[in-house]
PyMOL Python script that loads the backbone (N, CA, C, O; Angstrom):
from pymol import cmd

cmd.read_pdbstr("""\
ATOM      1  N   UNK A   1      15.442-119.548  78.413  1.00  0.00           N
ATOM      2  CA  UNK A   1      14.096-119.990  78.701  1.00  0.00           C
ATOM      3  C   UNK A   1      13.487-120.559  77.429  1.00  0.00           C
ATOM      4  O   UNK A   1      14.136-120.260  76.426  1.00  0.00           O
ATOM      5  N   UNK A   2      12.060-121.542  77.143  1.00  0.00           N
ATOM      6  CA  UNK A   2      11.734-121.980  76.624  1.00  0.00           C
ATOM      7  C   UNK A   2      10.517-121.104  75.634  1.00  0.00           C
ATOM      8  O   UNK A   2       9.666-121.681  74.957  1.00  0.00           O
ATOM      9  N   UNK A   3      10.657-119.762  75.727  1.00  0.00           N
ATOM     10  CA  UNK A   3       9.843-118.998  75.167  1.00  0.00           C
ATOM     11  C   UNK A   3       8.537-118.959  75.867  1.00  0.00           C
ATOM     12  O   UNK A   3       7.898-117.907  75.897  1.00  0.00           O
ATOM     13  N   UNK A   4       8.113-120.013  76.415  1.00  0.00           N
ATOM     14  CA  UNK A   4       6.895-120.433  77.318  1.00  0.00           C
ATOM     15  C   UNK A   4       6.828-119.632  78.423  1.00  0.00           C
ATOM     16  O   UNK A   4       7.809-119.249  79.061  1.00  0.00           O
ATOM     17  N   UNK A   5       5.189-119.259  78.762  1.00  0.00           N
ATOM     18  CA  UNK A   5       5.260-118.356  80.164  1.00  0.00           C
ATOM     19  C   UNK A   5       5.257-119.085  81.282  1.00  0.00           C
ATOM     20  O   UNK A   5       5.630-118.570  82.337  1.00  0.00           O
ATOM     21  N   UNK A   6       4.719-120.765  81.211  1.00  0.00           N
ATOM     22  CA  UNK A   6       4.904-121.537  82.139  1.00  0.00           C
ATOM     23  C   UNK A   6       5.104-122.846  81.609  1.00  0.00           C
ATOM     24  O   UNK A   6       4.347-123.312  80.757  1.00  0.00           O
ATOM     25  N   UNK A   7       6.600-123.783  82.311  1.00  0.00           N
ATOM     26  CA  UNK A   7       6.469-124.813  81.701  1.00  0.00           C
ATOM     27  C   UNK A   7       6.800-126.091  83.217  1.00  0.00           C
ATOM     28  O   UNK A   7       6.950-125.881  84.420  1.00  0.00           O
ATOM     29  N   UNK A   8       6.803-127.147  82.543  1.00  0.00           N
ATOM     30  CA  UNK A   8       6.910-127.737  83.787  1.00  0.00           C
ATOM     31  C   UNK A   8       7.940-128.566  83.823  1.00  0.00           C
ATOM     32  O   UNK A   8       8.779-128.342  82.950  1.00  0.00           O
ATOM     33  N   UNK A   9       8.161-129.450  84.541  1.00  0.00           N
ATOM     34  CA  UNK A   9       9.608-130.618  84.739  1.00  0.00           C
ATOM     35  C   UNK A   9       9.474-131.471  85.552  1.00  0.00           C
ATOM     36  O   UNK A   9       8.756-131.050  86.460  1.00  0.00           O
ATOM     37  N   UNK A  10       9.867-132.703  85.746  1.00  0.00           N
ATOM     38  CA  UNK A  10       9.818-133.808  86.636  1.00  0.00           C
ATOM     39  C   UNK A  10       9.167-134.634  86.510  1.00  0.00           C
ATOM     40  O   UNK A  10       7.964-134.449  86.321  1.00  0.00           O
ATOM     41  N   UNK A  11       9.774-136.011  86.573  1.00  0.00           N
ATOM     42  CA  UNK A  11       8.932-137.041  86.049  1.00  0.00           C
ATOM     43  C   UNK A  11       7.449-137.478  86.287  1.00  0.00           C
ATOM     44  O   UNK A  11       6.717-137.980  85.435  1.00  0.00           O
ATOM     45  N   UNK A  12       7.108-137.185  87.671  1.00  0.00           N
ATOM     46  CA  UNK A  12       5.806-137.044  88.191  1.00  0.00           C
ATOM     47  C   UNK A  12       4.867-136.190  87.360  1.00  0.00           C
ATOM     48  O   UNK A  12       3.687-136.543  87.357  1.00  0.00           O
ATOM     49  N   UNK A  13       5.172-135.240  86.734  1.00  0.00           N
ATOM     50  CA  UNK A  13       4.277-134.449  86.267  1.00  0.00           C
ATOM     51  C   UNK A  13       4.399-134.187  84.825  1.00  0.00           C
ATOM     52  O   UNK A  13       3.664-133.369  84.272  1.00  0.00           O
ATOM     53  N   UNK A  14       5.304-134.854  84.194  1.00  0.00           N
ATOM     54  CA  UNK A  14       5.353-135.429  82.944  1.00  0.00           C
ATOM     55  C   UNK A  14       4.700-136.144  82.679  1.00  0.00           C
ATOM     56  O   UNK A  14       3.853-135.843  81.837  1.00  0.00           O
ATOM     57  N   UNK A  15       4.714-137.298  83.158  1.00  0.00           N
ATOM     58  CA  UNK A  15       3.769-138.518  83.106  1.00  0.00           C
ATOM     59  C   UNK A  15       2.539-138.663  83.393  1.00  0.00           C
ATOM     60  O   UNK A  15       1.871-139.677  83.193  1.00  0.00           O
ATOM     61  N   UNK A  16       2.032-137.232  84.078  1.00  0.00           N
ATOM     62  CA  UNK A  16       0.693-137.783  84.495  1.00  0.00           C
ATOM     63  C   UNK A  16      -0.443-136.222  84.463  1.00  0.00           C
ATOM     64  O   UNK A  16      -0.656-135.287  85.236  1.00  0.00           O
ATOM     65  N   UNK A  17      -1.118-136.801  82.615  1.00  0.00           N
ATOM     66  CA  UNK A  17      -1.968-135.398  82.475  1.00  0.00           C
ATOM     67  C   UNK A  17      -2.969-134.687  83.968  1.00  0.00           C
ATOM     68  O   UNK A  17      -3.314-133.523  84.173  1.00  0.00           O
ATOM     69  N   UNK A  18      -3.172-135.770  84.682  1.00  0.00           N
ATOM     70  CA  UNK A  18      -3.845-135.109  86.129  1.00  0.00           C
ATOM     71  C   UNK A  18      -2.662-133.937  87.265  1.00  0.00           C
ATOM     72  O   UNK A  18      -2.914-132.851  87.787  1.00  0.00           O
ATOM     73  N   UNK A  19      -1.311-134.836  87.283  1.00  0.00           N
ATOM     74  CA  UNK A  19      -0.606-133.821  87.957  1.00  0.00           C
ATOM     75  C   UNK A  19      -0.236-132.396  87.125  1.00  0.00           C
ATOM     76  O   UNK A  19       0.162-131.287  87.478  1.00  0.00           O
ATOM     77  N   UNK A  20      -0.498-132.873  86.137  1.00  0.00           N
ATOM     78  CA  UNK A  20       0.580-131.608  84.876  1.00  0.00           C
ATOM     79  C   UNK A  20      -0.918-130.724  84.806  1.00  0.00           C
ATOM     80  O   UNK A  20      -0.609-129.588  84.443  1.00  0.00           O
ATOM     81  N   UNK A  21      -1.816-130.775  84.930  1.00  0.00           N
ATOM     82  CA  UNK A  21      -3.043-129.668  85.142  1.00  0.00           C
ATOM     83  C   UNK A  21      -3.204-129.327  86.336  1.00  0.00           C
ATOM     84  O   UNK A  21      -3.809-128.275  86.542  1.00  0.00           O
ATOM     85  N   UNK A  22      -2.674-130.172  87.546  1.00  0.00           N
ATOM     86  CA  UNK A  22      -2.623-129.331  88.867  1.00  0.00           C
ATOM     87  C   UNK A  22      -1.680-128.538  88.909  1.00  0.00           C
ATOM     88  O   UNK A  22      -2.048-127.365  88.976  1.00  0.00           O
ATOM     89  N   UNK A  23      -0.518-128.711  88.895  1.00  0.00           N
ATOM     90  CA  UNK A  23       0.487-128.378  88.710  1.00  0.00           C
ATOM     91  C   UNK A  23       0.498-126.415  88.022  1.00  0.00           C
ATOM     92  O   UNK A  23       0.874-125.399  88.606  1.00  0.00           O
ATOM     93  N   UNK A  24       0.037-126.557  86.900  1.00  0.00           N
ATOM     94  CA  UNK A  24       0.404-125.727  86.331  1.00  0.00           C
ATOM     95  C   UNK A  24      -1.489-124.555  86.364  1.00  0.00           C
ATOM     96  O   UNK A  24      -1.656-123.337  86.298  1.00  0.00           O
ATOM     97  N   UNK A  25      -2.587-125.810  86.503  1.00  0.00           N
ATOM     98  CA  UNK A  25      -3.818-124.296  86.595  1.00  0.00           C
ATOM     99  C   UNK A  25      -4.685-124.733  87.763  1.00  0.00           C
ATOM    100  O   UNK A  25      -5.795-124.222  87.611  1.00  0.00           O
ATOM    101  N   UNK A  26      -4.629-125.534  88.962  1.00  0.00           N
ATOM    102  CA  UNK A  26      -5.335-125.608  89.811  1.00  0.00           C
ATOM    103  C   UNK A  26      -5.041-124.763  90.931  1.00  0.00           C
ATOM    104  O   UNK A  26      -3.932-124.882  91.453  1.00  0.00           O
ATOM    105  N   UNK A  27      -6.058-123.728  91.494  1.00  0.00           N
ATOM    106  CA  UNK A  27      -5.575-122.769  92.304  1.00  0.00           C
ATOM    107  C   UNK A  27      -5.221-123.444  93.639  1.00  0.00           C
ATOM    108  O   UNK A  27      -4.863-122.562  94.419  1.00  0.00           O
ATOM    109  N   UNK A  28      -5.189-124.393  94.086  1.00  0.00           N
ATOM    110  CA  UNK A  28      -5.089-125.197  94.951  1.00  0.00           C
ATOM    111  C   UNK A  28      -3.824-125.388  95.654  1.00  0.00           C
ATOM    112  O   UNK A  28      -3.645-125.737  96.821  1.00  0.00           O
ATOM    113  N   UNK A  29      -2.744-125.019  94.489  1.00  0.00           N
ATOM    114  CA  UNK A  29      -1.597-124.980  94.702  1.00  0.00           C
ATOM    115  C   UNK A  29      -0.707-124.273  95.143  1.00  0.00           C
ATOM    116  O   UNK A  29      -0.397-123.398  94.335  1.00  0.00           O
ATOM    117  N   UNK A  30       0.005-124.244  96.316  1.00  0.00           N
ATOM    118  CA  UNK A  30       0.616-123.055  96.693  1.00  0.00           C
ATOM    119  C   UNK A  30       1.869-123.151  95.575  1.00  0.00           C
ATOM    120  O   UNK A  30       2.392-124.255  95.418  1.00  0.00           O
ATOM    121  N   UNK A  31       2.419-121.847  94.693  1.00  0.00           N
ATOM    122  CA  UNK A  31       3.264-121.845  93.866  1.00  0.00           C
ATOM    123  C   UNK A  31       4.208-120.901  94.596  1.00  0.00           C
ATOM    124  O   UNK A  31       3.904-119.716  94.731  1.00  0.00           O
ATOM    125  N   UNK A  32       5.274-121.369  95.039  1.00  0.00           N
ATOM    126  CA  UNK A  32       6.637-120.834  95.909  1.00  0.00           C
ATOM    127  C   UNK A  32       7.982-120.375  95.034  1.00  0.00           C
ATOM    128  O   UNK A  32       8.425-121.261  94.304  1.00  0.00           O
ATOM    129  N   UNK A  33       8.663-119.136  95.020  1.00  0.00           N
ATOM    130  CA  UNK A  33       9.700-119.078  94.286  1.00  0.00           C
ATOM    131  C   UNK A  33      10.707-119.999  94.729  1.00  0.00           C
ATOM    132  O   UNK A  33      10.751-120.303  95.922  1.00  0.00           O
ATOM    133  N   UNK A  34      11.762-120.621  93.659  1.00  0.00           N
ATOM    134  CA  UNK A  34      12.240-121.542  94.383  1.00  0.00           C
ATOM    135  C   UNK A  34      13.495-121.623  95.081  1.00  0.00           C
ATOM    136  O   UNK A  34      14.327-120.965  94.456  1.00  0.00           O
ATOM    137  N   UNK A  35      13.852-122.009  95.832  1.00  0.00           N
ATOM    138  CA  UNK A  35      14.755-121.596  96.901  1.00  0.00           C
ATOM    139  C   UNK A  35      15.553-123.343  97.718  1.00  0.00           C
ATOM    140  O   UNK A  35      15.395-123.942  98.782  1.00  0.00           O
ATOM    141  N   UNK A  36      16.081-123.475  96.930  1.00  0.00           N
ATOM    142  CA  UNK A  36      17.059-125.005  96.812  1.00  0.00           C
ATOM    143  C   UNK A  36      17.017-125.161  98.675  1.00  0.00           C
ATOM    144  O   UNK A  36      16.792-126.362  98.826  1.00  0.00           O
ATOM    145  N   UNK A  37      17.122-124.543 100.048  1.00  0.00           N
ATOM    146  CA  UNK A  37      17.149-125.098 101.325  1.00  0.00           C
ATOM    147  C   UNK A  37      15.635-125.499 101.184  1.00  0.00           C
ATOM    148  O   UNK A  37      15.251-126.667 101.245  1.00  0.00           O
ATOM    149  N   UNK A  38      14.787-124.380 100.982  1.00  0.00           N
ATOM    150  CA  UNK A  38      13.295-124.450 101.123  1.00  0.00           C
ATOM    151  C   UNK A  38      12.937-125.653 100.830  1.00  0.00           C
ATOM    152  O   UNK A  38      12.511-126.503 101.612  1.00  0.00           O
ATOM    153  N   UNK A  39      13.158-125.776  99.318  1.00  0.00           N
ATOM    154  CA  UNK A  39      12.749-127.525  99.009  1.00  0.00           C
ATOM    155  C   UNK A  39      13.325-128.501  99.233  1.00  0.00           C
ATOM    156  O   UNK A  39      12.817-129.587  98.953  1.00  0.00           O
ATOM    157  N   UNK A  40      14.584-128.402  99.819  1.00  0.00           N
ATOM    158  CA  UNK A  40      15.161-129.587 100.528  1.00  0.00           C
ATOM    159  C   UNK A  40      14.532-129.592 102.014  1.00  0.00           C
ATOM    160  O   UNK A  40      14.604-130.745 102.439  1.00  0.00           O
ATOM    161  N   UNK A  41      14.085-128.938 102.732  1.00  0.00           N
ATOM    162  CA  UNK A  41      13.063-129.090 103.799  1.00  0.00           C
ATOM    163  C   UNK A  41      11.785-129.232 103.977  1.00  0.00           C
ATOM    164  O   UNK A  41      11.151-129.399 105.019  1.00  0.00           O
ATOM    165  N   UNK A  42      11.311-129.126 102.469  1.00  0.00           N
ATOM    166  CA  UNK A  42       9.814-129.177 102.169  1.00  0.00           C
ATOM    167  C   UNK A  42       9.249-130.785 102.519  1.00  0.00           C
ATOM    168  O   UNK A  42       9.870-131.605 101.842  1.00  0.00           O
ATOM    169  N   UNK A  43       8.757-131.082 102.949  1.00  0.00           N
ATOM    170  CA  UNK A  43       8.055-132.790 103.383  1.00  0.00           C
ATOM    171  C   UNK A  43       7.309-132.884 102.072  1.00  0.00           C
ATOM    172  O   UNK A  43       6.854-131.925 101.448  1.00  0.00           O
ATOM    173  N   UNK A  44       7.223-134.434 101.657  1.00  0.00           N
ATOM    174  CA  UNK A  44       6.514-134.158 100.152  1.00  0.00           C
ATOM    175  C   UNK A  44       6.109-136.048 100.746  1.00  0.00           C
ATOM    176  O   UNK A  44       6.833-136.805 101.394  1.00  0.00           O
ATOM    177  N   UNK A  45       4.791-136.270 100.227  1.00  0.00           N
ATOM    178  CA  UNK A  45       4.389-137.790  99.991  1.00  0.00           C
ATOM    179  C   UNK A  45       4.402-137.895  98.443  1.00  0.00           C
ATOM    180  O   UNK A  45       4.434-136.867  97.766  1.00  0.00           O
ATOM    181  N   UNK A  46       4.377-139.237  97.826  1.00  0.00           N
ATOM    182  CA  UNK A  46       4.894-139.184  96.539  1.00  0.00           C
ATOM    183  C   UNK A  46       3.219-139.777  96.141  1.00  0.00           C
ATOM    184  O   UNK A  46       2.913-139.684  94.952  1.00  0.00           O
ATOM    185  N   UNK A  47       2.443-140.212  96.849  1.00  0.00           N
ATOM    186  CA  UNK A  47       0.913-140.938  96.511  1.00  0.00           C
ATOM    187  C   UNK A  47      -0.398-139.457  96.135  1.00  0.00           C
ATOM    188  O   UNK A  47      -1.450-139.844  95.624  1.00  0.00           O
ATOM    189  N   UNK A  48      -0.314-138.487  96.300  1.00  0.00           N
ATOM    190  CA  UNK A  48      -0.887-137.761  95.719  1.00  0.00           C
ATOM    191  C   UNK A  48      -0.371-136.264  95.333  1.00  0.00           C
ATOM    192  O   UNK A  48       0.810-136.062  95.614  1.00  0.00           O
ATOM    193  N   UNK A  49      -1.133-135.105  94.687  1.00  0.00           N
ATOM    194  CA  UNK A  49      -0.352-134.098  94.194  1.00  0.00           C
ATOM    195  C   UNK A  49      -0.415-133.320  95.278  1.00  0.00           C
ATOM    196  O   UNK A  49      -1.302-133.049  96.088  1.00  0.00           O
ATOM    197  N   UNK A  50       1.054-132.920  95.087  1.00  0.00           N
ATOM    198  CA  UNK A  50       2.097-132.192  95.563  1.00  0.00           C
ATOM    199  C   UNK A  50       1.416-130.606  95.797  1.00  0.00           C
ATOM    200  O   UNK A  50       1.407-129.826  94.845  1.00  0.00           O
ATOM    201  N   UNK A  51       0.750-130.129  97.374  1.00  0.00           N
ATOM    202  CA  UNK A  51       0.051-128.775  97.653  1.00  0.00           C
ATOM    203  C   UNK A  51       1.005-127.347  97.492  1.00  0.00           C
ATOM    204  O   UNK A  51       0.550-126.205  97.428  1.00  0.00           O
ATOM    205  N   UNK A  52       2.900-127.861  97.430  1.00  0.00           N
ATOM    206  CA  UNK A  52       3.360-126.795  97.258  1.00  0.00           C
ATOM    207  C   UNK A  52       4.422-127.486  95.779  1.00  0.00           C
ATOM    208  O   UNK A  52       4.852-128.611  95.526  1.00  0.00           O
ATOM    209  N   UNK A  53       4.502-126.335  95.174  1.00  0.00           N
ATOM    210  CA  UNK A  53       5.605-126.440  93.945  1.00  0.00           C
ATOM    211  C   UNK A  53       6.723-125.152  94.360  1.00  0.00           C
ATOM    212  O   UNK A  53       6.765-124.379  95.317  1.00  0.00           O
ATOM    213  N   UNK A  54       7.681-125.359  93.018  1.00  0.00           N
ATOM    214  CA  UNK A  54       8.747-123.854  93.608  1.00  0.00           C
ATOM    215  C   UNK A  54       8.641-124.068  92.408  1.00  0.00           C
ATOM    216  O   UNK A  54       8.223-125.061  91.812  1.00  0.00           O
ATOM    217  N   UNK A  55       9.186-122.732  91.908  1.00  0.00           N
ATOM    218  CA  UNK A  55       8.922-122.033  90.482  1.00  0.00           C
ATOM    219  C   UNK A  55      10.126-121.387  90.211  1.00  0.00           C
ATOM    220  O   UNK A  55      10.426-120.343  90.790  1.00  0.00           O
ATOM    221  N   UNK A  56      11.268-122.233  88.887  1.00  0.00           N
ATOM    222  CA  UNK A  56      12.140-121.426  89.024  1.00  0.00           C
ATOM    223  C   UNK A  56      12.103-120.642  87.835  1.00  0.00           C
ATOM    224  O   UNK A  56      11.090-120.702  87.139  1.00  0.00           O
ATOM    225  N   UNK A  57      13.188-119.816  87.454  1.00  0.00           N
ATOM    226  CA  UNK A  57      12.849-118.926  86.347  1.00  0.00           C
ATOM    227  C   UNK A  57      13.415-119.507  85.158  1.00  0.00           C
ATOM    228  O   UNK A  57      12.889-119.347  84.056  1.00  0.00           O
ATOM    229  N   UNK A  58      14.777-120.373  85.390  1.00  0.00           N
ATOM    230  CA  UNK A  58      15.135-121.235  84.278  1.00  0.00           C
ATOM    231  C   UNK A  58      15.834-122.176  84.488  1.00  0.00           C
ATOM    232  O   UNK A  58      16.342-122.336  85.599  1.00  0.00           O
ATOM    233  N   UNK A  59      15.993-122.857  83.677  1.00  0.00           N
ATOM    234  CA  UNK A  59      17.197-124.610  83.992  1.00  0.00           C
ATOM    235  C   UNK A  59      18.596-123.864  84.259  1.00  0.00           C
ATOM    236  O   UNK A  59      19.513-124.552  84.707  1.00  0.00           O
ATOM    237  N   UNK A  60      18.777-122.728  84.052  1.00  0.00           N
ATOM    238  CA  UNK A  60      19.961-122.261  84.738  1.00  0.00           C
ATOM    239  C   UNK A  60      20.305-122.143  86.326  1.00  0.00           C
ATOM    240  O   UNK A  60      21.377-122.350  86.895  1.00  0.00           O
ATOM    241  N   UNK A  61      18.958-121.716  86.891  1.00  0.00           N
ATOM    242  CA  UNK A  61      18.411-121.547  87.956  1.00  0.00           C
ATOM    243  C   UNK A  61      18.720-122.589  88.938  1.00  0.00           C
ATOM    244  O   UNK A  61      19.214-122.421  90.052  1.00  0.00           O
ATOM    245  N   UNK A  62      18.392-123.603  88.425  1.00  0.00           N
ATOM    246  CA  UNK A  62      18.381-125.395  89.069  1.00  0.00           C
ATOM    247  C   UNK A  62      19.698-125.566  89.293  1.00  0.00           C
ATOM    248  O   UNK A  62      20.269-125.879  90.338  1.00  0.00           O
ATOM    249  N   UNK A  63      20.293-125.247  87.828  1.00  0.00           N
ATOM    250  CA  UNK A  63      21.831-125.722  87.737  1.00  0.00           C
ATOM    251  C   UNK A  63      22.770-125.108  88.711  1.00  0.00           C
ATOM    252  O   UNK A  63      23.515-125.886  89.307  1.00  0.00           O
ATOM    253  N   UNK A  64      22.832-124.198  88.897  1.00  0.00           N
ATOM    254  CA  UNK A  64      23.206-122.943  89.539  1.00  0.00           C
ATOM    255  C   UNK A  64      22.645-123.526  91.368  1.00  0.00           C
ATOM    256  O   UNK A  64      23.408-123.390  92.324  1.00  0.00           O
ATOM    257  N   UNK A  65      21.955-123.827  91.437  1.00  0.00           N
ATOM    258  CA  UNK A  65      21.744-123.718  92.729  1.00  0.00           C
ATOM    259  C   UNK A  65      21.993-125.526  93.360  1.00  0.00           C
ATOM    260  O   UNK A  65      22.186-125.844  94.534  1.00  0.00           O
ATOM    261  N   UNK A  66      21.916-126.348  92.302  1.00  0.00           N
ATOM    262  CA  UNK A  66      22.403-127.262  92.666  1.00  0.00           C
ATOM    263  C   UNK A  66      23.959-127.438  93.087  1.00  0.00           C
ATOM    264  O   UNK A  66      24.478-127.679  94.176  1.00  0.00           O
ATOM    265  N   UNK A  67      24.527-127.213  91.723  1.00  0.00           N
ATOM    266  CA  UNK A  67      25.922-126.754  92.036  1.00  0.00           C
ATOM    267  C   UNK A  67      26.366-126.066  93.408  1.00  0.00           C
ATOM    268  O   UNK A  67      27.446-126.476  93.833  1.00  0.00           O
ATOM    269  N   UNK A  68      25.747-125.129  94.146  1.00  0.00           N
ATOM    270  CA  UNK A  68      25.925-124.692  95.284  1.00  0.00           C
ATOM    271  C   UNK A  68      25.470-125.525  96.461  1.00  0.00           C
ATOM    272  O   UNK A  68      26.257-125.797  97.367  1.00  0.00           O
ATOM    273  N   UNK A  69      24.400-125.873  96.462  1.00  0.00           N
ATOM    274  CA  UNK A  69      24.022-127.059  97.329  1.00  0.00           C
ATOM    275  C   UNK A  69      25.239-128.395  97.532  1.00  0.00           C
ATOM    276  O   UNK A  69      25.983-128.803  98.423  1.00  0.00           O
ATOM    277  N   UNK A  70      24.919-128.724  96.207  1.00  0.00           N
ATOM    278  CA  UNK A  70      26.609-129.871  96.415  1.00  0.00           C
ATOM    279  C   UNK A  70      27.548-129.205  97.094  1.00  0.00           C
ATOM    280  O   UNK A  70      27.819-129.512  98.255  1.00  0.00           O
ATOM    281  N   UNK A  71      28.139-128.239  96.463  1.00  0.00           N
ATOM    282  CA  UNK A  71      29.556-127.730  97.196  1.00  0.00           C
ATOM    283  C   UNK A  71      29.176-127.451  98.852  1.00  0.00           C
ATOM    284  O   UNK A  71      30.099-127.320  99.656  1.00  0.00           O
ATOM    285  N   UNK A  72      28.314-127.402  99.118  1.00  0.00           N
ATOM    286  CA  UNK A  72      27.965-126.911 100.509  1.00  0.00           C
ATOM    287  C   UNK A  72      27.760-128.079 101.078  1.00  0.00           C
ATOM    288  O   UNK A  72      27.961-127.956 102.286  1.00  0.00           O
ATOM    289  N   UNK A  73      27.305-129.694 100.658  1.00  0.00           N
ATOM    290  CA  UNK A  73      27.064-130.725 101.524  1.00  0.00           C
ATOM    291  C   UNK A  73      28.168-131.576 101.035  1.00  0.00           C
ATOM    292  O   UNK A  73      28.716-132.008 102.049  1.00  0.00           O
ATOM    293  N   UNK A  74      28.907-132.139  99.744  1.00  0.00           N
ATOM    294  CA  UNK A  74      30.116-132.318  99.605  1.00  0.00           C
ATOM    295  C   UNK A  74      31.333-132.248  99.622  1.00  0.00           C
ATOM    296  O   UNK A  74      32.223-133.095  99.543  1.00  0.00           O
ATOM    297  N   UNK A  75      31.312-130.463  99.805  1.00  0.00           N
ATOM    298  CA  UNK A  75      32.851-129.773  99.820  1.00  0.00           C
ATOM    299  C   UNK A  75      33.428-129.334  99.094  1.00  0.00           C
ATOM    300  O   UNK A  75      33.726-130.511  98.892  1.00  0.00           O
ATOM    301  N   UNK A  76      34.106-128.645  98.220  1.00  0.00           N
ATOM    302  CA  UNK A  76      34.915-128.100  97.131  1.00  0.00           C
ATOM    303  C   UNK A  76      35.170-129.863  96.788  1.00  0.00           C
ATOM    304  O   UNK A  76      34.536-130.749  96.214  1.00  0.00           O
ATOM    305  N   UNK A  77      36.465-129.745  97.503  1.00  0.00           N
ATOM    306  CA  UNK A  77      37.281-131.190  97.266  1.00  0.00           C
ATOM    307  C   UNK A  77      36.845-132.232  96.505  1.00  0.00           C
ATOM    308  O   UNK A  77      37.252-132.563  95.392  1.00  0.00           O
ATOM    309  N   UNK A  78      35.723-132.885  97.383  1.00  0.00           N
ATOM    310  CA  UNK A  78      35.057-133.770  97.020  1.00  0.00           C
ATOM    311  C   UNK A  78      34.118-133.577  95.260  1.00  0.00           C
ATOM    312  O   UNK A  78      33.859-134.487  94.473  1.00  0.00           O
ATOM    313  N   UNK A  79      33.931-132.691  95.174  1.00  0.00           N
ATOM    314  CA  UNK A  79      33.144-132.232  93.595  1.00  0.00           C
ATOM    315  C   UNK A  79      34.648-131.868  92.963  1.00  0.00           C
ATOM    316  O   UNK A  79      34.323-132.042  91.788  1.00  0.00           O
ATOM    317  N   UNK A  80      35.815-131.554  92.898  1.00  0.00           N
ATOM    318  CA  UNK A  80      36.820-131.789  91.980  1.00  0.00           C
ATOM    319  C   UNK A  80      37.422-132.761  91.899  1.00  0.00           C
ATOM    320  O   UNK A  80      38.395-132.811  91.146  1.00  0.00           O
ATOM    321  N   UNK A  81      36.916-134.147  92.866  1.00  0.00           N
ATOM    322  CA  UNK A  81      37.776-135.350  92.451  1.00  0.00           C
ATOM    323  C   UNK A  81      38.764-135.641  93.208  1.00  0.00           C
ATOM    324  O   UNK A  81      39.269-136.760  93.111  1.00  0.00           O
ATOM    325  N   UNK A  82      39.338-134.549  94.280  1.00  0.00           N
ATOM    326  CA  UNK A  82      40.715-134.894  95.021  1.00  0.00           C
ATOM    327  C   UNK A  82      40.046-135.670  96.256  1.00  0.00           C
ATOM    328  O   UNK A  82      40.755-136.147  97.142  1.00  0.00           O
TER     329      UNK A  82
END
""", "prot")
cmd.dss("prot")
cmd.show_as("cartoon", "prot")
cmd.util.cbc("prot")
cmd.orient("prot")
């Protein structure tokens, strides 16, 4: 982890001091643990900020669950190249 108690990620909210203060202190926001099906079913418009976020605990987290996601919609096979 980044020593930080909250940090953020994604280009949307990098770039834009209005999303990166919703994001991280507007109570407005539903903040969801994050759960890789959840947010692949989550509906999102890209023209204003985003009412739910997922919150993971670290870039391991992402990595880790991406990796499983692929293998589950690609296949073993297909992610080793054969």
């Amino acid at each position: 982890m980044l020593g930080l108690a909250l940090w953020e990620d994604g280009s949307g909210l990098i770039s834009s001091l209005g999303e990166s203060f919703h994001a991280l202190e507007s109570a407005d926001v539903d903040r969801r643990p994050f759960d890789m099906d959840r947010v692949c079913d989550t509906p999102f418009e890209i023209d204003h900020y985003q009412p739910v976020l997922y919150v993971l605990e670290s870039f391991e987290q992402l990595r880790d669950a991406m990796n499983e996601h692929a293998e589950r919609v690609l296949g073993r096979a297909a992610l080793a190249g054969v």
